[in-house]
KENU-636137 format. One record per residue (C-alpha): x negated, y, z negated; residue in one letter. Coordinates in pm, whole numbers, plus 50000, padded with zeros to 5 digits. Layout:
REM KENU-636137
px,py,pz,type
X,Y,Z,a
...
***
This chain:
REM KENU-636137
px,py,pz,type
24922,52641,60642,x
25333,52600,60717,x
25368,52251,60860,x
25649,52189,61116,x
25908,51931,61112,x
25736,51634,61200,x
25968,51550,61446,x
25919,51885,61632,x
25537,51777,61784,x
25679,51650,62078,x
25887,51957,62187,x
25877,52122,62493,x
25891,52545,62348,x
26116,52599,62664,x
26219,52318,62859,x
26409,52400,63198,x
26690,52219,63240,x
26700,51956,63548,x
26991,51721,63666,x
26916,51381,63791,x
27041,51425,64152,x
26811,51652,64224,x
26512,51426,64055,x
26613,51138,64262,x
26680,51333,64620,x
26341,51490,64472,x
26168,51143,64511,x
26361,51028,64853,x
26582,50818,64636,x
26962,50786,64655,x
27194,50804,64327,x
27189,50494,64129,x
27590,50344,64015,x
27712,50410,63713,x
27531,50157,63442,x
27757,50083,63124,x
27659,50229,62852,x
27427,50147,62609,x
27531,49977,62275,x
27317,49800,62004,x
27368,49491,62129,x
27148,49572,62454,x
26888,49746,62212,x
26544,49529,62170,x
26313,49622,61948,x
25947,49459,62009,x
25698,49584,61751,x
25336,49568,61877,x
25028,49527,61720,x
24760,49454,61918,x
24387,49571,61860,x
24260,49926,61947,x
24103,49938,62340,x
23777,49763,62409,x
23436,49982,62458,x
23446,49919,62846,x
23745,50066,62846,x
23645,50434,62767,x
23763,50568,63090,x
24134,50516,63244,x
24119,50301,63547,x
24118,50498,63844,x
24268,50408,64245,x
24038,50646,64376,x
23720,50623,64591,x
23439,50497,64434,x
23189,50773,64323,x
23503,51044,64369,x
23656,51224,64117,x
24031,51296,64186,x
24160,51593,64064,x
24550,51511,63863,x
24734,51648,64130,x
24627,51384,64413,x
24850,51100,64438,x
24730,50770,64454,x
24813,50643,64808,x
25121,50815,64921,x
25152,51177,65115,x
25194,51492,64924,x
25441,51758,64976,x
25410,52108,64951,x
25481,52231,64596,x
25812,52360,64513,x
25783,52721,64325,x
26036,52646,64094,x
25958,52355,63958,x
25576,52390,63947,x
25528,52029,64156,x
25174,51916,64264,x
25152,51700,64555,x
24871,51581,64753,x
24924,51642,65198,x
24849,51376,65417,x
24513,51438,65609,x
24554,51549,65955,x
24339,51451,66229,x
24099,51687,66397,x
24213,51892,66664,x
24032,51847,66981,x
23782,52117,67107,x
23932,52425,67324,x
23781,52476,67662,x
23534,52649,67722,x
23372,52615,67398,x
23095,52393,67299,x
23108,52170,66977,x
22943,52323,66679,x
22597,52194,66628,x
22548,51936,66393,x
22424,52051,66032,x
22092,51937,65944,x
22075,51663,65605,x
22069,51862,65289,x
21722,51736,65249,x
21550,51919,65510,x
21755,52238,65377,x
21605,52226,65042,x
21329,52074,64842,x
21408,51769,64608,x
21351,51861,64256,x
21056,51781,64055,x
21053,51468,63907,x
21182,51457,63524,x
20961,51225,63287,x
21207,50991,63096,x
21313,51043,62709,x
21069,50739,62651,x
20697,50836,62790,x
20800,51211,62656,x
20867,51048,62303,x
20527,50819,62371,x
20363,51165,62405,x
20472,51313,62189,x
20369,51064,61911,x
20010,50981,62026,x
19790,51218,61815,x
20042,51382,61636,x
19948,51260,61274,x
19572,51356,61395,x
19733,51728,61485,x
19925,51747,61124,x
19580,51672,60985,x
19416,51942,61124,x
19672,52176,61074,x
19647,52094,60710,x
19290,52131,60702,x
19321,52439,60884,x
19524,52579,60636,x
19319,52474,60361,x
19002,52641,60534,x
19216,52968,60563,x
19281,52936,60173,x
18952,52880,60084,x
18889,53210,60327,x
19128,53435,60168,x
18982,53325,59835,x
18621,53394,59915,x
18727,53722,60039,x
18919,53844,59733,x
18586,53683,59538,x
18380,53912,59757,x
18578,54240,59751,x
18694,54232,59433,x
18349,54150,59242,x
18387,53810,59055,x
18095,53652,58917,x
18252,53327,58742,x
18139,53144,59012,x
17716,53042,59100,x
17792,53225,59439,x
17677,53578,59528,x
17871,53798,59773,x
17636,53756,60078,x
17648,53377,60038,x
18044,53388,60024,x
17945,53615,60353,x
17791,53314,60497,x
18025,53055,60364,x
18293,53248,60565,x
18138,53232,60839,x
18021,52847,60873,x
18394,52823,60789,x
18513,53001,61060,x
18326,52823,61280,x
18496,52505,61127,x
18844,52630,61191,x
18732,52662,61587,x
18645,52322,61583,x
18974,52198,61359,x
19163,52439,61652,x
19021,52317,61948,x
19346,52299,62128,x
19403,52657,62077,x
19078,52720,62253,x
19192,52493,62509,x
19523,52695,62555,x
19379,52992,62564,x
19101,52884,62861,x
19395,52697,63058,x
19606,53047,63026,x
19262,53279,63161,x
19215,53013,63461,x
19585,53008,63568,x
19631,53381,63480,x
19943,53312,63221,x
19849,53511,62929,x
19962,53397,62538,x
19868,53472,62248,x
19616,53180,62232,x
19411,53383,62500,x
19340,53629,62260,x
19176,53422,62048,x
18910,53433,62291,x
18802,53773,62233,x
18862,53781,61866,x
18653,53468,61798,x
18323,53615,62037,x
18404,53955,61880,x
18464,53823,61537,x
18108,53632,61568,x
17883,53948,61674,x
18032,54168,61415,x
17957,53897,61152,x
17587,53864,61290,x
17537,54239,61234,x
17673,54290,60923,x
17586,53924,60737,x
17190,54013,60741,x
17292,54362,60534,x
17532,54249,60286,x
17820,54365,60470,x
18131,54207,60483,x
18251,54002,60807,x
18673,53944,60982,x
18591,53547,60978,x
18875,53497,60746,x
19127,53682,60918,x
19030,53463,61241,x
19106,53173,61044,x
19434,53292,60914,x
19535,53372,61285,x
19423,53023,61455,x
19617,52835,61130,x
19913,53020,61288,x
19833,52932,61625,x
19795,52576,61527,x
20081,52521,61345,x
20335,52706,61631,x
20155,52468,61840,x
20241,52139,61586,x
20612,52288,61571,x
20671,52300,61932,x
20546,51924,61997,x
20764,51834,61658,x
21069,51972,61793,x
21011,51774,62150,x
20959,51455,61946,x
21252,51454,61728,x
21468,51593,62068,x
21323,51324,62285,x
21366,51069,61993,x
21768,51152,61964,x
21769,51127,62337,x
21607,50785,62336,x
21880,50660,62087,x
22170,50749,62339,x
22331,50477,62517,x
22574,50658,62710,x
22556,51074,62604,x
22773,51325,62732,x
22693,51666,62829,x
22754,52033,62664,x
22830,52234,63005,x
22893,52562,63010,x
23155,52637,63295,x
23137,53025,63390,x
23448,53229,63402,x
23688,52977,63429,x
23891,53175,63195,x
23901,53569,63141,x
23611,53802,62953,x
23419,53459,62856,x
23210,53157,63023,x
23333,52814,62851,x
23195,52535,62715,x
23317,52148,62757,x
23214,51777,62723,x
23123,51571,63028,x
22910,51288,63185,x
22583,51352,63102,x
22279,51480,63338,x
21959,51337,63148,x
21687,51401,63405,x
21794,51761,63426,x
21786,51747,63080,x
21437,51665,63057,x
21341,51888,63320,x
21414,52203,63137,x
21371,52112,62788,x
21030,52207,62774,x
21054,52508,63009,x
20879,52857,62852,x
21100,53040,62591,x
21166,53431,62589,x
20963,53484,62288,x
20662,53310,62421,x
20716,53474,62763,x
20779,53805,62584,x
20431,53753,62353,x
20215,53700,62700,x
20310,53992,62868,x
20172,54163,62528,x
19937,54000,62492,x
19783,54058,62863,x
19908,54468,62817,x
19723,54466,62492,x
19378,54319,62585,x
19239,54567,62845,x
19447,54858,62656,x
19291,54788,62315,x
18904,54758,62517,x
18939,55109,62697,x
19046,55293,62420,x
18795,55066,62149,x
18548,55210,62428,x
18642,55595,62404,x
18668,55553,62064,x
18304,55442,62028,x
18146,55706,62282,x
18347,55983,62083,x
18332,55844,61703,x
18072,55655,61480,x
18248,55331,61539,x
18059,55090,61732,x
18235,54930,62042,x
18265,54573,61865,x
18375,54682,61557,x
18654,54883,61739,x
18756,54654,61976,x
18752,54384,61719,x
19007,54623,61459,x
19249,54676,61711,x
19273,54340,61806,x
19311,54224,61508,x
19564,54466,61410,x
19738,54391,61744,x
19811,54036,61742,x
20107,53912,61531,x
19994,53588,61346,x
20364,53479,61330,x
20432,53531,61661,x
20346,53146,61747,x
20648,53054,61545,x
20917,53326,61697,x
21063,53016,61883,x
20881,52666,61795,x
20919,52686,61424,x
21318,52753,61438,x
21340,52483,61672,x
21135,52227,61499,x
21391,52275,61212,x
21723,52266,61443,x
21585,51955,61643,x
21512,51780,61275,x
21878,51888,61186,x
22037,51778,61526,x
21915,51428,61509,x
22156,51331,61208,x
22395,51452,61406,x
22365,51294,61705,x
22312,51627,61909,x
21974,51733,62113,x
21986,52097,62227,x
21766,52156,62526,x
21524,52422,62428,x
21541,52783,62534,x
21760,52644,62792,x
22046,52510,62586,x
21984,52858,62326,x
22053,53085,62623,x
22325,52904,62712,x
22525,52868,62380,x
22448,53223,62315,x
22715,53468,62305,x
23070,53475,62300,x
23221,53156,62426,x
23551,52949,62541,x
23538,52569,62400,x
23768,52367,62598,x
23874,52076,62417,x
23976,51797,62625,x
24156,51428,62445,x
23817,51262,62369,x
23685,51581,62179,x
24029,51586,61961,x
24092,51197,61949,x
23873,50949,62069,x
24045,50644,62272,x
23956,50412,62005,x
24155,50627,61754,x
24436,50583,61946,x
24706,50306,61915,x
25065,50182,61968,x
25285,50165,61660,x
25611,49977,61821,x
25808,49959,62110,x
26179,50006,62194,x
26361,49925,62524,x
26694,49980,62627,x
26955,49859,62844,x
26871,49543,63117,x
26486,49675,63153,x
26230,49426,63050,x
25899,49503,62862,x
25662,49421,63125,x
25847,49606,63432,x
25837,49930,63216,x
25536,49902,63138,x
25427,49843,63447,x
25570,50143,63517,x
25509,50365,63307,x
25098,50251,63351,x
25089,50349,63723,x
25215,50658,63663,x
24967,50738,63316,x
24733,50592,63574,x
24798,50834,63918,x
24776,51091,63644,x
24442,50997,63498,x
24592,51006,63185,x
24438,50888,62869,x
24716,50736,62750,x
24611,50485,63047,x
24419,50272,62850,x
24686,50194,62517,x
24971,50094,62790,x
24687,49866,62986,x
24622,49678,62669,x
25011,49700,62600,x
25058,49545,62961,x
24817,49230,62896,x
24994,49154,62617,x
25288,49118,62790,x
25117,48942,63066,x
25282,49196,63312,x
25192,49299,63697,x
25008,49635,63787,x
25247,49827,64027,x
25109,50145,64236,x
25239,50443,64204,x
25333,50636,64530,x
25443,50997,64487,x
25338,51186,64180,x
25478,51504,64021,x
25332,51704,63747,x
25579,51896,63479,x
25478,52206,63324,x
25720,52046,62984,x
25513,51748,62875,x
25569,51511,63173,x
25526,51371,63468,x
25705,51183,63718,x
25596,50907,64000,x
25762,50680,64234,x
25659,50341,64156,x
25825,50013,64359,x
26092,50197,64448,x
26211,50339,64119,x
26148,50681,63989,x
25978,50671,63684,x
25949,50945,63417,x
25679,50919,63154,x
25673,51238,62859,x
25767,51331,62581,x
26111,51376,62400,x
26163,51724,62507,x
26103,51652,62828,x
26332,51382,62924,x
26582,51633,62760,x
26486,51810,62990,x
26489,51600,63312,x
26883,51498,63239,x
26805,51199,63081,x
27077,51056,62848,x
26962,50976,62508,x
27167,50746,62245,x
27175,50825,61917,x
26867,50681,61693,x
26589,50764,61960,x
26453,51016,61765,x
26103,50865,61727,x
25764,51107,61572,x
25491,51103,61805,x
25617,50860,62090,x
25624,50830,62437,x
25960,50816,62646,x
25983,50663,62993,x
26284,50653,63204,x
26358,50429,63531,x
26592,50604,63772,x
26751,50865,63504,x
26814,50619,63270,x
26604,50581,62918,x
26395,50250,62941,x
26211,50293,62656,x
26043,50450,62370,x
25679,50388,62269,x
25532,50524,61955,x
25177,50576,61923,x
24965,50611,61633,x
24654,50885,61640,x
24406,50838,61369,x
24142,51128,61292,x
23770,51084,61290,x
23592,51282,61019,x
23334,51396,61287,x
23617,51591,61480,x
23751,51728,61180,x
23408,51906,61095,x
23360,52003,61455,x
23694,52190,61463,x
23668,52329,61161,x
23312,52484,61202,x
23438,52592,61530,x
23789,52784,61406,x
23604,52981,61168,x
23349,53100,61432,x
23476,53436,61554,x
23219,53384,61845,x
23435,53147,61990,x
23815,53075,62121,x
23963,52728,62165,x
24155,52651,62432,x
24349,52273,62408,x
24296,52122,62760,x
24441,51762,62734,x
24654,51493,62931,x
24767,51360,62673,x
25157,51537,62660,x
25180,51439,62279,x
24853,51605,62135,x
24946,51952,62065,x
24819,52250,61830,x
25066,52148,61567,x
24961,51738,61625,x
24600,51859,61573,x
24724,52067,61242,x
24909,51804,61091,x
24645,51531,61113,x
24295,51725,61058,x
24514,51967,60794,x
24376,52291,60986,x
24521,52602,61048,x
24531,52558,61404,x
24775,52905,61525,x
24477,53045,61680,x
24452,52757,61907,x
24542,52840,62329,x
24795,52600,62487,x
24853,52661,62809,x
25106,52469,63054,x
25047,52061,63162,x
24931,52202,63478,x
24676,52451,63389,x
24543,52175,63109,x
24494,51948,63388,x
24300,52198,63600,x
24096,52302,63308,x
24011,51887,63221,x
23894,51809,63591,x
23636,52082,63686,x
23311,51935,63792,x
23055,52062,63545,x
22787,51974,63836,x
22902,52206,64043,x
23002,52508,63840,x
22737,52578,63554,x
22414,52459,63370,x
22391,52168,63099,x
22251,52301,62771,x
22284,51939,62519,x
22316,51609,62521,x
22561,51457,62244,x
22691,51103,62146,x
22969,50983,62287,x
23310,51080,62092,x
23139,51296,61853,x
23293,51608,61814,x
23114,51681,61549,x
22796,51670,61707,x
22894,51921,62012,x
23015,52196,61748,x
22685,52155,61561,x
22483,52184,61914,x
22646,52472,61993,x
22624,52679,61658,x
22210,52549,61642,x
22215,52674,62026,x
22400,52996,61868,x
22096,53018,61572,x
21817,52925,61768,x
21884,53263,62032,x
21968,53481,61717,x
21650,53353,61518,x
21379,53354,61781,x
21521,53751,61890,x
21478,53871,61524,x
21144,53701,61479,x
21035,53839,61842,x
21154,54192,61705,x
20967,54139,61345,x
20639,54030,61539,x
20630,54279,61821,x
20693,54556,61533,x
20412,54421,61344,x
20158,54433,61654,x
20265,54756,61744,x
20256,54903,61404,x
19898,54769,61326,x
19761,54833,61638,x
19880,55224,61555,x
19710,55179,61220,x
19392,55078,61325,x
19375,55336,61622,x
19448,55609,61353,x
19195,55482,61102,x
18941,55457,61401,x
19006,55768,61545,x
18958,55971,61161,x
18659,55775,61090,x
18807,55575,60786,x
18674,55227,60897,x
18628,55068,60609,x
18985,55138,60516,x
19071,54874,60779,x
18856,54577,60553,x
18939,54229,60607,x
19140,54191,60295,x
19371,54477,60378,x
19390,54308,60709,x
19442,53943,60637,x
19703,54098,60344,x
19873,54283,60645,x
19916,53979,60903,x
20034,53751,60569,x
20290,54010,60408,x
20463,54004,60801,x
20440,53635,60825,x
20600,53621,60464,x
20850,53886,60627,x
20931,53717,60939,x
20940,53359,60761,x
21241,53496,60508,x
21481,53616,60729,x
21440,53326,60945,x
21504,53100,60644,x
21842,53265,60546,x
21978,53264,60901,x
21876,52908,60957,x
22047,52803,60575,x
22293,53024,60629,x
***
């Protein structure tokens, strides 16, 4: 990548050219005398080193309302203008008072409290009794599922013993007929919360693929008892291959919950993954904000599409496979049992219970390292598609990371007064930069001043009226800009200029360190096509070639639109204007990016899976009508059909592993 002069960061591209009689009739103020000029001998130079901000300062103090969130434009306390088009000034009006009702007409009936308008919502259980679910009998449910497993092993291996004629063993075929069947019996009782799923689905009429284990199992039973007694072969291990399935997309979906309500749990104070629709063109965006936990747990363990997708089969496929099993029957020399029982069979996709809960189980597991919890189905079909990732100061460089390097001051101005200053202004702006000139302030044991008027350039900079004086805060290519004389030797990298009444005060560097988490973040999220970055900060010194030269990334493709739009794109309530699909760790930009992309996987996983299962379903269901239909049975065995659900599940398990890996 082609670095830039280091000195060039703080540039304006095209700064417009203002003269300080119009700044100062701009802020009411008259034109200061003539000050001598500035020699070395009035030049002080104050290094500081004082201790990055303290944890309770992660947000810049605010004048505002409690509980309100000012936008960047509103000043603090004084009245706001109307903006001037050509210098793109943003000014707060004072309110006016209501105008008094016309003759004539009656007041407007009072609006009734938003409470009788809608219905509170449900209450959310917290991360804590979720996780304490979660937990309680979930080493009992592993233990089934591995016994489960190892019945449906032991069933696949009597079968091959029984179709394919082995004798090494003192067991004849129709007592491996039997065996299969007191084993399939045992894999109901290992699988009793399938069962239970299934019966809660037929009472409340929400069809899953559990419910058609209901049918199978009855069906699977009377076939057996009419075949056992004449040395015929029975379906008992393909039932038990199907309910391991069940269980185990059962086991995954709780495991997934655990580990997301577990990473949850360990959050002190998260932020949110919103997704903010349309604030830009062709794409919805994404961005960091104060967390929403309760809504969080409300729709974390809402239904996903596959398992949606899968009932509506599965409740198309049970009274479709019975009519035609029963004009099969009354036209062929297939019984109705044995028909009904093929096609159902055939029908129902044994990896189907894993389309969603298995990929999930695996992203939650992967998330919690991270310090990221994606919110189900939710937080997939959210982070799905093509996306805008606004990336605001804390998701480039946390507060911590950021501290001052030296001062310089100039002319009669003392340290404390500018900064002072400079604060209220950082401060009217909600500006990060807030919090390193608070902690500069204390050590200076200065005053806090209000600022009064506030004005936001489109150049790197802003400008306030504080005590009187017209303060300009930016950086160096702004006060260029604004008129501001600068002596020779104030040429400082990565520093912030403030000027009192057109006249340079001083010059504060600042020092941004780079966290390794936002380095991974950005760079897994400028090689994803899927996705464009657009730099939203307050901060007038981080810029795409700042963010280049510390975190050594190519960073061209980067959007960096004006101070104003920035600040317009950093303040939109995400309550307001779209859905929360994560929860994160605070200043972890590392964890948001890998949210998003496991958002991103989970969507594209659970489709391909839903496609590979409903293909298999439809596919053997097509088989076994065909094979019913000619008369060709037997064709249909129970090793052909246990081989057919396991070579899909094999299938369906293979892709899935290469786009999760990969």
């Amino acid at each position: 990548m082609k670095r830039r002069d280091p000195e060039q960061l703080n540039q304006a591209d095209a700064p417009e050219e203002y003269q300080l009689e119009d700044i100062l009739r701009e802020f009411g103020a008259q034109s200061a005398p003539e000050k001598p000029g500035v020699t070395s001998d009035t030049v002080v130079f104050r290094p500081i080193r004082t201790a990055p901000a303290a944890p309770d300062l992660d947000a810049p103090t605010k004048t505002a309302e409690p509980n309100k969130r000012r936008t960047p434009q509103e000043a603090p306390s004084a009245p706001q203008e109307a903006p001037r088009e050509d210098t793109g000034v943003v000014r707060t009006e004072r309110e006016k008072p209501p105008a008094p009702p016309r003759r004539g007409k009656r007041p407007p009936k009072p609006k009734a409290p938003p409470a009788a308008q809608e219905a509170p919502p449900e209450p959310a259980l917290t991360p804590q009794t979720l996780l304490r679910r979660c937990r309680d009998g979930l080493g009992l449910q592993r233990l089934r599922f591995a016994l489960a497993a190892l019945i449906a092993a032991v069933q696949v291996f009597l079968l091959f013993y029984g179709s394919l004629g082995w004798d090494y063993l003192p067991l004849s075929a129709a007592a491996a007929g039997w065996a299969s069947l007191a084993l399939a019996a045992l894999s109901l009782l290992v699988a009793f919360d399938v069962v239970l799923d299934g019966l809660r689905g037929l009472v409340h009429l929400r069809p899953s693929l559990a419910l058609a284990v209901l049918p199978v199992s009855a069906l699977t039973f009377v076939h057996a008892a009419q075949v056992l007694p004449q040395g015929g072969q029975s379906y008992c291990p393909v039932l038990s291959v199907l309910l391991a399935f069940l269980l185990r997309g059962a086991m995954a979906r709780r495991t997934a919950v655990l580990y997301t309500a577990r990473t949850v749990c360990a959050f002190d104070a998260p932020m949110g993954i919103f997704e903010l629709p349309q604030l830009l063109d062709r794409a919805d965006s994404l961005r960091r904000d104060e967390a929403d936990v309760d809504d969080f747990m409300r729709r974390l363990d809402r239904p996903d599409r596959a398992q949606t997708v899968l009932g509506v089969y599965t409740a198309l496929m049970l009274p479709l496979s019975g009519a035609l099993a029963y004009l099969i029957s009354t036209r062929g020399e297939n019984g109705f049992v044995l028909s009904w029982l093929l096609l159902l069979l055939g029908a129902m996709p044994s990896a189907g219970a894993l389309c969603f809960s298995g990929a999930f189980s695996v992203l939650a597991r992967r998330l919690s390292s991270f310090g990221g919890a994606l919110c189900g189905w939710h937080g997939a079909k959210l982070f799905g598609g093509k996306h805008t990732i606004i990336l605001r100061d804390e998701d480039i460089f946390p507060r911590a990371n950021i501290t001052s390097n030296g001062m310089k001051l100039f002319g009669a101005h003392k340290a404390g007064r500018v900064i002072a200053g400079a604060l209220a202004a950082l401060r009217a702006a909600d500006s990060p930069l807030a919090d390193l000139f608070e902690t500069l302030l204390q050590a200076q044991y200065g005053k806090h001043l209000q600022a009064t008027r506030l004005r936001v350039y489109d150049n790197n900079g802003i400008g306030a009226e504080v005590a009187g004086e017209v303060i300009l805060v930016g950086s160096l290519g702004f006060v260029r800009s604004m008129g501001v004389h600068m002596p020779a030797g104030t040429r400082v990298r990565q520093a912030v200029y403030v000027s009192v009444d057109g006249e340079l005060a001083g010059i504060f560097a600042v020092k941004y360190k780079p966290s390794p988490s936002t380095r991974k973040g950005l760079r897994d999220v400028l090689a994803n096509r899927s996705f464009s970055v657009v730099l939203a900060t307050r901060d007038f010194l981080i810029t795409p070639e700042l963010i280049g030269a510390k975190y050594e990334l190519d960073t061209q493709s980067v959007i960096f639109p004006p101070l104003s739009e920035r600040l317009r794109l950093s303040a939109i309530d995400p309550e307001k204007n779209g859905g929360q699909g994560g929860l994160i760790a605070k200043d972890t930009f590392g964890a948001f990016a890998s949210t998003v992309a496991a958002g991103r996987t989970l969507k594209s996983v659970s489709g391909l899976s839903l496609a590979l299962s409903l293909a298999a379903g439809v596919l053997g269901f097509g088989l076994c009508t065909l094979l019913l239909v000619w008369n060709s049975a037997q064709t249909a065995s129970p090793l052909h059909l246990a081989a057919f659900q396991l070579v899909w599940a094999c299938l369906n398990w293979l892709f899935s592993f290469v786009l999760l890996r990969f």
